[in-house]
C-alpha positions as CSV (number, residue, x, y, z in Angstrom):
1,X,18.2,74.7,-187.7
2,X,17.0,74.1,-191.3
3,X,18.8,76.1,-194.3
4,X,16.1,78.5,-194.3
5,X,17.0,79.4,-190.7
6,X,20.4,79.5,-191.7
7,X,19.8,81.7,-194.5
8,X,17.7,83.8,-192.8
9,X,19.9,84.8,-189.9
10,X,22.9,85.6,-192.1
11,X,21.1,87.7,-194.0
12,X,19.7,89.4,-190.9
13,X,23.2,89.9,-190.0
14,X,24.4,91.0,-193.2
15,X,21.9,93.7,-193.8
16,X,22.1,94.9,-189.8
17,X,26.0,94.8,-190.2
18,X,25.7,97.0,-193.7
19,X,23.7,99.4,-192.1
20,X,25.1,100.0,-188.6
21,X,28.4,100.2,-190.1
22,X,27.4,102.9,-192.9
23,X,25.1,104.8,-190.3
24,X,28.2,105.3,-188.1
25,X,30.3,105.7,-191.2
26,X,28.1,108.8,-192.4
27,X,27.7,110.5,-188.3
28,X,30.9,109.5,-187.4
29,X,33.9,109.8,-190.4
30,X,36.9,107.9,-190.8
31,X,39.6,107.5,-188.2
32,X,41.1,104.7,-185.9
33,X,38.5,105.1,-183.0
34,X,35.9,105.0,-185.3
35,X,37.2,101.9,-186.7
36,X,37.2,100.2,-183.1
37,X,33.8,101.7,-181.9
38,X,32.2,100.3,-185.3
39,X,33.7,97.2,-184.5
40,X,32.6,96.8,-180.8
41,X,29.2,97.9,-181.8
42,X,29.2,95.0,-184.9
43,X,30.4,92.3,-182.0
44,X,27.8,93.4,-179.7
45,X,24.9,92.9,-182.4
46,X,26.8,89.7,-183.4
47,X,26.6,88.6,-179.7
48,X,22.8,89.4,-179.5
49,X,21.7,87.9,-183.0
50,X,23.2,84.6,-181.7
51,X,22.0,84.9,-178.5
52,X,18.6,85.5,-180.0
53,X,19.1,82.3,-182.3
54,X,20.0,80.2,-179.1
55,X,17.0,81.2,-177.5
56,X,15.0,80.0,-180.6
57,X,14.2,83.1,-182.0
């Protein structure tokens, strides 16, 4: 992978992360469940951006 690759994919993961998290922040509140869904749902896009990388994406 070249830097622009690199670069690229992190900040595909940064924006996707911002925005799932604040989506679920505004429908959902605060609390501790909410805390462990957003994070569940943050590793599963995690998981599927890198499996989309590995697959050359």
């Amino acid at each position: 992978m070249d830097p622009g690759e690199i670069f690229g994919a992190i900040a595909t993961f940064v924006v996707g992360a911002i925005v799932i998290l604040s989506l679920l922040g505004v429908s959902i509140g605060s609390g501790i469940m909410d805390i462990a869904t957003s994070i569940l749902i943050f590793a599963f896009v995690v998981a599927v951006i890198v499996g989309l990388l590995s697959e050359g994406f």
